[in-house]
C-alpha positions in Angstrom: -13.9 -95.7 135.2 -10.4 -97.0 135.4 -9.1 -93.8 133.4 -10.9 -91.6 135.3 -9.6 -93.1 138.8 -6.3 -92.6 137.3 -6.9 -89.0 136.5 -6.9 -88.0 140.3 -4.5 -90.4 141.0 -1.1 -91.0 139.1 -1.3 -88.3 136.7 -2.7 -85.7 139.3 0.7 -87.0 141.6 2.8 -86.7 138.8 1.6 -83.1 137.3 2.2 -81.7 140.6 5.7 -83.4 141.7 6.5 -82.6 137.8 5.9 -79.1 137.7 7.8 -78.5 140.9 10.4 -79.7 139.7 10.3 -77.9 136.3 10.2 -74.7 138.0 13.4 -75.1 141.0 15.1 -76.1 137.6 14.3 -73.5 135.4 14.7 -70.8 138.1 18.2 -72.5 139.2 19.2 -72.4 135.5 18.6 -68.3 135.6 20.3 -67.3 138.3 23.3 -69.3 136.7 22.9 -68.2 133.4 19.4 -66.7 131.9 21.3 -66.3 128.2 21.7 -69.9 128.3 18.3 -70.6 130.0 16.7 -69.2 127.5 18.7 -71.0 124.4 18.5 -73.9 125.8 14.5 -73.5 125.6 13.6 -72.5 122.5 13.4 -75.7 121.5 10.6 -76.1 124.0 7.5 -75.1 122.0 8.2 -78.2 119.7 7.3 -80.1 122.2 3.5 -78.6 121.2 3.5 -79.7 118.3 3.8 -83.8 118.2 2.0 -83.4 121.8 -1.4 -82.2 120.4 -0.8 -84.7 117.1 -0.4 -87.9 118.9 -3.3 -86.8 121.7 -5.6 -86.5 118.9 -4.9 -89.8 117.8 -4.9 -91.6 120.8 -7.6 -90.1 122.4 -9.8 -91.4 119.3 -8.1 -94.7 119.2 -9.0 -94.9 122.9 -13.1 -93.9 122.9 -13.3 -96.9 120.1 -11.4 -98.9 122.2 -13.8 -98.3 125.0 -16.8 -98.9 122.5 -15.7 -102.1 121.6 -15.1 -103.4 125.0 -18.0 -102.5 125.9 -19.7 -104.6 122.9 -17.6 -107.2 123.5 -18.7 -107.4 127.4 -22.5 -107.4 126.5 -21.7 -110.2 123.8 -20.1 -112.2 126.9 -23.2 -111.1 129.0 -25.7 -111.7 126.4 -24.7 -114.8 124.1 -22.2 -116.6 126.2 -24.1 -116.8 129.5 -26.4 -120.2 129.8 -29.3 -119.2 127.8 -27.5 -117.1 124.6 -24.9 -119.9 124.5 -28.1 -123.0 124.2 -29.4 -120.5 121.6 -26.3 -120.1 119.4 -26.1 -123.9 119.7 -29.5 -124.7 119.2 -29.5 -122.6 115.6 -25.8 -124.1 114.7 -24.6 -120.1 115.1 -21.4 -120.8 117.1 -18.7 -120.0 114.1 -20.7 -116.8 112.9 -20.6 -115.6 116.9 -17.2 -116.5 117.6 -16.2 -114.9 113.6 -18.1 -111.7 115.7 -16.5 -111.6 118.9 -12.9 -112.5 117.1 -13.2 -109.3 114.9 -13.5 -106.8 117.8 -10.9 -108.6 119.8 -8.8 -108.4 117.0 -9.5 -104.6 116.3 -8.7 -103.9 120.1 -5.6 -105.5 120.1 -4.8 -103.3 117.0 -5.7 -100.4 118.4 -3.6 -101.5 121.3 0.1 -101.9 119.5 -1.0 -98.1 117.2 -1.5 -96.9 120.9 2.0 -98.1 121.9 3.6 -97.2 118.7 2.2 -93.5 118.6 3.6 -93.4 122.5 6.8 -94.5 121.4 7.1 -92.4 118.6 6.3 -89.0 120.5 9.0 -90.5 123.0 11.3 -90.4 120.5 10.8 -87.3 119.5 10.8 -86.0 122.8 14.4 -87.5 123.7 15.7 -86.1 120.3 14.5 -82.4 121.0 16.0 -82.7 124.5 19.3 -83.7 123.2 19.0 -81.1 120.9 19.0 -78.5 123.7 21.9 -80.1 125.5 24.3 -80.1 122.6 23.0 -75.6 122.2 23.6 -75.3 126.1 27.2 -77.3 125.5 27.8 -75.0 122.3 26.7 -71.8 123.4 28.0 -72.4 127.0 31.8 -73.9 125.3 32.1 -70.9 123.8 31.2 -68.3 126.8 33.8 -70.5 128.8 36.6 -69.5 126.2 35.8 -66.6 126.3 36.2 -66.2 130.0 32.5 -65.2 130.3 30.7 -68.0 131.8 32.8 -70.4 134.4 33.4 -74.1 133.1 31.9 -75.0 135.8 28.8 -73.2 135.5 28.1 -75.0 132.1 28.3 -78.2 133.2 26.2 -77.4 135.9 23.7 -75.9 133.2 24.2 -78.8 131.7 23.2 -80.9 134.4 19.9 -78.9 135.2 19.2 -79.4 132.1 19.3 -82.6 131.6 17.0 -83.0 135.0 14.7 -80.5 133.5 13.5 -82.4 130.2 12.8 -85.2 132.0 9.6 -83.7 134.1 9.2 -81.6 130.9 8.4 -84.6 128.9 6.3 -86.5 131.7 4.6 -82.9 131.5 4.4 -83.3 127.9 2.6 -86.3 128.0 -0.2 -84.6 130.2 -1.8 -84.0 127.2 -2.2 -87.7 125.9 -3.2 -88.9 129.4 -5.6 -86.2 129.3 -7.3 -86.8 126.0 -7.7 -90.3 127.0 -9.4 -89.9 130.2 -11.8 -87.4 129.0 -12.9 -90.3 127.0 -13.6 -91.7 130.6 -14.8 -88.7 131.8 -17.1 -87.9 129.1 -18.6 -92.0 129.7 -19.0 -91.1 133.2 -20.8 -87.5 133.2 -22.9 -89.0 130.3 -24.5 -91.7 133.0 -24.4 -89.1 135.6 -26.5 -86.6 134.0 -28.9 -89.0 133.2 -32.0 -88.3 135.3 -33.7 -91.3 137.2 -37.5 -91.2 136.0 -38.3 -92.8 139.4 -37.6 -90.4 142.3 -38.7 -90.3 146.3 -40.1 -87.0 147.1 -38.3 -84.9 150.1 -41.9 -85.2 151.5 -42.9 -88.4 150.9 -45.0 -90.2 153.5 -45.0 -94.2 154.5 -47.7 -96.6 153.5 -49.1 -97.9 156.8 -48.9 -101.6 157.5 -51.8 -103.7 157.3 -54.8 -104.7 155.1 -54.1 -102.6 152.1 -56.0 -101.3 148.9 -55.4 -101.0 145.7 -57.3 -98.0 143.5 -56.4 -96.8 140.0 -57.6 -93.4 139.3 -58.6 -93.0 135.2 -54.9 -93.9 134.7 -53.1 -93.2 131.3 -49.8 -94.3 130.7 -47.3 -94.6 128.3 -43.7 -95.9 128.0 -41.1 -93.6 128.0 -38.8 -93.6 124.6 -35.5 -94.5 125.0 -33.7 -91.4 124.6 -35.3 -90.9 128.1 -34.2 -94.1 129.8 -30.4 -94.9 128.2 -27.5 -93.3 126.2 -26.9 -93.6 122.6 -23.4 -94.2 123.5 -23.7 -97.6 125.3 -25.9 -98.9 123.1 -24.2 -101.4 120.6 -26.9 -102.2 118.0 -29.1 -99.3 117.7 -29.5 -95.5 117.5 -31.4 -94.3 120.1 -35.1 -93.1 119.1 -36.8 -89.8 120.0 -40.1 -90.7 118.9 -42.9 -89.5 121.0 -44.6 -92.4 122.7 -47.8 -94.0 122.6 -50.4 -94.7 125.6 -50.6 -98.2 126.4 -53.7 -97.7 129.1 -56.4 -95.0 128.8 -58.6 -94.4 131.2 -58.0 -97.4 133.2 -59.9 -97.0 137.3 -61.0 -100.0 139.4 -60.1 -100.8 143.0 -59.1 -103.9 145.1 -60.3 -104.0 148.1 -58.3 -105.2 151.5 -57.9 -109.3 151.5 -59.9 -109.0 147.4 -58.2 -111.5 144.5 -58.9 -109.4 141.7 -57.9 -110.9 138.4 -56.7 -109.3 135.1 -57.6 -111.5 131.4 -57.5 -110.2 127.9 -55.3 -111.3 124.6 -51.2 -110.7 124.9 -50.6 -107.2 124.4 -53.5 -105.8 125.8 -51.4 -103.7 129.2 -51.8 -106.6 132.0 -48.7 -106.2 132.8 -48.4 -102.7 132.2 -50.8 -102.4 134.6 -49.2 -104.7 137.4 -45.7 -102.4 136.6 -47.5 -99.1 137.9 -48.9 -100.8 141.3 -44.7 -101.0 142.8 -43.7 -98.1 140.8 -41.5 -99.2 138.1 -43.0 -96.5 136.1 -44.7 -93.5 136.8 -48.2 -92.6 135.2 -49.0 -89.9 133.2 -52.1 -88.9 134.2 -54.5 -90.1 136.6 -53.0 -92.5 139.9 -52.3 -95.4 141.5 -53.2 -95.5 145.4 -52.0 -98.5 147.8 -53.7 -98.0 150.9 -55.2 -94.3 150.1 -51.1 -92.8 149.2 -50.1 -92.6 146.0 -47.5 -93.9 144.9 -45.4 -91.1 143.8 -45.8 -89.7 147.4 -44.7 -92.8 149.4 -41.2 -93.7 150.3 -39.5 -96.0 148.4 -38.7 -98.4 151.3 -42.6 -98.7 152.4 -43.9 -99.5 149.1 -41.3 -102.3 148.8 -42.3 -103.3 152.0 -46.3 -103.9 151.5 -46.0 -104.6 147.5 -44.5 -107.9 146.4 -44.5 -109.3 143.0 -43.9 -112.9 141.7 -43.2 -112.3 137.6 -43.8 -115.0 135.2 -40.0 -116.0 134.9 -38.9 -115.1 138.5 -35.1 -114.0 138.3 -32.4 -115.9 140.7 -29.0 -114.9 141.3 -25.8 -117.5 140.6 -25.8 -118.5 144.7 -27.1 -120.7 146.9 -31.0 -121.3 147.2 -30.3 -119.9 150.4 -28.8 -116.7 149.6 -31.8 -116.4 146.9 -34.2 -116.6 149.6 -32.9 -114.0 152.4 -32.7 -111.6 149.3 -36.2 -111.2 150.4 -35.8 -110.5 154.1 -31.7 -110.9 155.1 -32.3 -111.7 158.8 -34.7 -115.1 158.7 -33.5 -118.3 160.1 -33.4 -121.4 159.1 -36.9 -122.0 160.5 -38.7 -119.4 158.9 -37.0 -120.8 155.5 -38.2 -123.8 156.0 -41.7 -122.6 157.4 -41.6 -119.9 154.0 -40.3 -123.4 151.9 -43.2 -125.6 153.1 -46.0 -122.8 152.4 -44.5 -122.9 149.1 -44.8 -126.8 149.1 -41.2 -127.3 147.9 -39.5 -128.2 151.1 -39.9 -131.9 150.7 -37.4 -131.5 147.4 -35.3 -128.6 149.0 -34.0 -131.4 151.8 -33.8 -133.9 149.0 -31.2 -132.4 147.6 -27.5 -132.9 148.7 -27.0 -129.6 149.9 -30.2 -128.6 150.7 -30.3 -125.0 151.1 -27.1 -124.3 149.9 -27.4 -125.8 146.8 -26.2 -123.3 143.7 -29.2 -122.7 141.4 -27.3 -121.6 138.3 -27.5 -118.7 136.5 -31.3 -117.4 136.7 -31.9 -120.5 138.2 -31.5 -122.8 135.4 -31.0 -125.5 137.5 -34.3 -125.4 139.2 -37.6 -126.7 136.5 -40.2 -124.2 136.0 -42.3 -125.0 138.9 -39.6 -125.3 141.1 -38.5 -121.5 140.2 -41.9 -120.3 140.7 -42.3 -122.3 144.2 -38.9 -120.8 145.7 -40.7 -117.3 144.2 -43.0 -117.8 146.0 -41.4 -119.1 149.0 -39.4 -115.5 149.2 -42.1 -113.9 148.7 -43.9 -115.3 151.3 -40.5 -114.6 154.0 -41.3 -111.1 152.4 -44.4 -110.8 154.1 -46.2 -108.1 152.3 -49.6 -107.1 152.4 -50.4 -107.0 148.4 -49.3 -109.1 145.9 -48.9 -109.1 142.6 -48.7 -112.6 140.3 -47.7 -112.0 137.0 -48.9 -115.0 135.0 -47.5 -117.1 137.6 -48.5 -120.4 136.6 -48.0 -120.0 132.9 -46.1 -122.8 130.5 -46.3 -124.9 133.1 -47.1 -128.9 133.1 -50.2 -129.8 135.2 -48.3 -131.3 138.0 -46.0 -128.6 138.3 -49.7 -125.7 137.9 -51.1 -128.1 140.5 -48.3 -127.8 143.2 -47.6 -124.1 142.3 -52.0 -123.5 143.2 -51.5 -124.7 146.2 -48.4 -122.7 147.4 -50.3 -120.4 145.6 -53.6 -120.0 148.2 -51.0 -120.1 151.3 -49.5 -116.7 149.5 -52.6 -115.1 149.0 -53.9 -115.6 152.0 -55.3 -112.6 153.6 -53.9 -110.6 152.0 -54.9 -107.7 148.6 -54.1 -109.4 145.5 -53.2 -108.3 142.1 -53.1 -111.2 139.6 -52.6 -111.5 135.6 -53.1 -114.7 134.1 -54.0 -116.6 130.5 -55.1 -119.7 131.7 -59.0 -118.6 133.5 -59.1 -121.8 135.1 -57.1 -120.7 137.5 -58.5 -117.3 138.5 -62.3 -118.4 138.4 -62.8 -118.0 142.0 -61.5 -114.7 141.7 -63.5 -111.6 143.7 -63.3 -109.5 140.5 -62.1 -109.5 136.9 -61.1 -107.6 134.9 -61.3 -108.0 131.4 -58.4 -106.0 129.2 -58.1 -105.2 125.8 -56.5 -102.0 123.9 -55.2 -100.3 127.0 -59.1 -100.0 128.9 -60.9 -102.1 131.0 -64.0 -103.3 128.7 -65.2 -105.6 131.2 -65.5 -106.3 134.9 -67.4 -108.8 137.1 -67.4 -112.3 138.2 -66.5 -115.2 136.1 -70.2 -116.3 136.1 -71.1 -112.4 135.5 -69.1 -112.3 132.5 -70.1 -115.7 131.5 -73.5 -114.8 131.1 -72.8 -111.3 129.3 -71.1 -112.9 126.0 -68.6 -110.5 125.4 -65.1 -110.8 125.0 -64.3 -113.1 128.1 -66.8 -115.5 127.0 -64.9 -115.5 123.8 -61.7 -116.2 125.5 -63.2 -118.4 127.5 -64.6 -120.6 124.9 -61.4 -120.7 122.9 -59.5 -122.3 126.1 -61.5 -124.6 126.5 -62.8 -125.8 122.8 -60.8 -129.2 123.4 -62.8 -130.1 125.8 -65.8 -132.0 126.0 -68.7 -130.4 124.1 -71.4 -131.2 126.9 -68.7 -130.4 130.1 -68.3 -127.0 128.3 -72.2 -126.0 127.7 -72.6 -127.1 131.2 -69.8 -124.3 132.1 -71.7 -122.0 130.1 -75.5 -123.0 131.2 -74.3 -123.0 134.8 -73.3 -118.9 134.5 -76.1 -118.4 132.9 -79.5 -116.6 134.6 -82.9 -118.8 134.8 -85.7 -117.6 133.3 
C-alpha cells in the first residue's frame, strides 16, 4: 500500500518536474550547439542497460520482501498475541518459534542491504557515464573553440547544461526501479481488488419489517465455497490454494420458526448446526433452495435490516482490546449509561460489572481474556440484548461452561429470548428441553423433528443422544425421564 501511495506521489512529482527539465536543457543545448548535443548523448542509451538489470533484481528482491512481511505480521498476529503465545509456552515451542520468526527477519534485512547495494551500484554507474559525457562535450567542444568554430563561452555553457541535464536524467533513470517495485504493490493491491465479495446487496433489495419475525428454510442445500473463491494464493503463507469442487454440507434441509417459537437444533459435531445458523444472517449464501426472515429472503433484503432484526451470540463471543464499555455500544453506539446497566442486569452481570474498579471502563483484554467464560457470554448477551433484535440466534451458548457459570448464563438467557423468534444450537439437551421444536441433525438433513417428549418416545437418534448425556446419572432418575415421554397404553 505504501509503494503504491508513493507511486502517485513522489515519483509521479518527480517524473513530471524531471522531465521538464530534461527537455528546457536538451533544447537549450541545441540551439547552442546540436553537434555537441548530440555527442554529448550518445552515451545516453547506456543508461538502458544497468536500468532494466538492477529493476529486475530489485523488483524480485522487493515482492519477497513483501511476502515475508507479510508472514512475519501473521506470526505476530497469530502466535504472539495472548492465546498463540500460552500455546507456544504450554508445548515448550518458544525457541523453535522465535528460530522461525529470526530466519525471515534475518532474510528481510538481507534483502534490505542487496537492495541498497544494487541502488548504489547503478548510481555509480550512472555518475561515471555522466562524467563520461562531460569530459566528450569538453573534448569535442576544446577543439571547436581552437578552431574558432564554437565560442569558449558557448562550451562552458554546454558544459554547464550538461551537467544540470544528467542529473534529472538519472532521477529519470531510476523510474524504472521505482516502477518495478511498486508494481509489486500494485499487483498486491489489484489482486484484493478484483476479488469479488460472495455476499452482495441487490440494487433492489427490500427491508425486513420490524416486529415479530419468522424464520423458514426452503429445501435448502448448501455448500462451502473453496478457497480459491474466498482468498488469494498470494497472501496465504502456509498453503496453496485449492480448486477443488466443494461438497454439500445440508441437503434438503426446510422447517420454520414461527414468531416468539424457541426452536432448538441437536445432532453429533459435524452434523451442519452451525452451518445452518450461518445462513439465517447471511454469512453465506445458499445454493439452492432459501432462507426467509419474515417472508424476504435473504438475498433480497438490505444488508442494514437483516443486521437489524438478526442477532447472534456464538459459542466463544469475540471482544475487542477496549473498555467493556466500548464492547457493549458496538452493538447500538448511542445507549446510555442506563440502558447499559438496564442491558447488564438482564444479562445478570451487573452486580460484578460495578464490582470492578472501573466498572464499565475496565479493558477486557484481547478477545476478552480477562473476562471467565460465563462472564464473556453474559456481556454477549448483554449487547445483544442493547441490540434489540427480533430473532436470535445462540450458537451453543452455554457450552464448556461450569454449572454456576450455565446456571447464571440460563437466566440472562430467558430475559434474551423473551418474545422474541429464536434460533438455538446446543450439546447439552438439558438446556433446550422446553424448546417449542427440535430439530434433530445429522449428515446435512433434518432426520427428526418434534418435542423433546415426542422424540423421547420415538427412539431414534435423539433418544440415543439423549441417553448418552445422561448415562452418569442415576439409573432410576433416568428411566423416569424416559417413562415420563413415553405414551400410556
Amino acid at each position: 500500500m505504501i509503494g503504491a501511495q508513493q507511486a502517485f506521489t513522489t515519483l509521479l512529482s518527480n517524473v513530471v518536474g524531471n522531465m521538464l527539465t530534461v527537455v528546457i536543457m536538451v533544447g537549450a543545448m541545441f540551439y547552442l550547439s546540436w553537434q555537441i548535443t548530440l555527442i554529448a548523448l550518445v552515451l545516453l542509451p547506456v543508461f538502458l542497460v544497468p536500468a532494466r538489470f538492477v529493476g529486475r533484481k530489485l523488483g524480485a528482491l522487493t515482492k519477497e520482501g513483501y511476502d515475508l512481511n507479510a508472514e512475519m505480521n501473521m506470526v505476530m498476529q497469530e502466535r504472539f498475541n495472548v492465546a498463540g503465545a500460552m500455546l507456544v509456552k504450554l508445548f515448550g515451542r518458544p525457541e523453535q518459534e522465535a528460530g522461525h520468526f529470526d530466519g525471515r527477519a534475518a532474510r528481510v534485512r538481507d534483502i534490505g542491504i542487496i537492495q541498497a547495494l544494487y541502488a548504489r551500484m547503478f548510481m555509480v554507474a550512472l555518475v561515471l557515464t555522466a562524467s563520461l559525457a562531460t569530459a566528450f562535450a569538453y573534448g569535442f567542444g576544446g577543439v571547436a573553440a581552437v578552431h574558432g568554430t564554437l565560442a569558449v563561452g558557448t562550451v562552458v555553457a554546454l558544459t554547464a547544461y550538461l551537467a544540470r541535464l544528467y542529473a534529472p536524467l538519472a532521477q529519470l533513470s531510476n523510474v524504472n526501479l521505482d516502477v518495478m517495485t511498486t508494481l509489486v504493490s500494485f499487483e498486491r493491491i489489484f489482486e484484493v481488488l478484483d476479488l469479488e465479495p460472495m455476499i452482495q446487496e441487490r440494487p433492489d433489495a427490500e427491508t425486513i419489517p420490524r416486529g415479530p419475525a419468522s424464520i423458514e428454510f426452503d429445501h435448502v442445500r448448501f455448500g462451502y465455497p473453496s478457497a480459491d473463491q474466498v482468498s488469494l494464493a498470494s497472501l496465504e503463507a502456509v498453503a496453496t490454494l485449492e480448486a477443488s469442487t466443494h461438497t454439500d454440507v445440508l441437503r434438503d434441509v426446510s422447517f420454520r420458526v414461527e414468531p416468539g417459537q424457541m426452536v432448538a437444533l441437536v445432532g453429533p459435531s459435524g452434523a451442519g448446526k452451525t452451518t445452518i445458523s450461518s445462513l439465517v444472517p447471511r454469512l453465506y449464501d445458499v445454493t439452492e433452495g432459501s432462507v426467509r426472515v419474515s417472508g424476504v429472503d435473504v438475498r433480497d433484503a438490505t444488508m442494514d435490516s437483516l443486521r437489524d432484526v438478526v442477532g447472534v451470540v456464538s459459542q466463544d463471543p469475540h471482544f475487542f482490546h477496549d473498555t467493556l464499555r466500548a464492547n457493549l455500544l458496538y452493538a447500538r453506539p448511542d445507549a446510555t449509561d442506563a440502558e447499559l446497566d438496564q442491558a447488564l442486569g438482564q444479562a445478570q452481570i451487573l452486580s460484578l460489572v460495578a464490582s470492578l474498579p472501573d466498572g464499565l471502563d475496565t479493558v477486557v483484554g484481547e478477545r476478552g481474556y480477562r473476562l471467565s467464560g460465563g462472564e464473556k457470554q453474559r456481556v454477549a448477551l448483554a449487547r445483544l440484548l442493547l441490540k434489540a433484535p427480533d430473532v436470535v440466534v445462540l450458537d451453543e451458548a452455554t457450552a464448556h461452561l461450569d454449572s454456576e457459570s450455565e446456571a447464571a448464563v440460563q437466566v440472562a438467557l430467558r430475559q434474551a429470548l423473551g418474545g422474541r423468534t429464536s434460533l438455538v444450537i446446543a450439546h447439552r439437551l438439558s438446556t433446550v428441553r422446553d424448546a417449542d421444536l427440535l430439530l434433530v441433525i445429522d449428515g446435512g438433513r433434518v432426520i427428526e423433528r418434534g418435542t423433546h417428549h415426542q422424540l423421547l418416545a420415538a427412539g431414534g437418534l435423539y433418544t440415543l443422544l439423549y441417553h448418552t448425556q445422561f448415562a452418569d446419572q442415576e439409573p432410576d432418575i433416568a428411566a423416569g425421564q424416559v417413562a415420563e415421554a413415553r405414551p400410556v397404553g
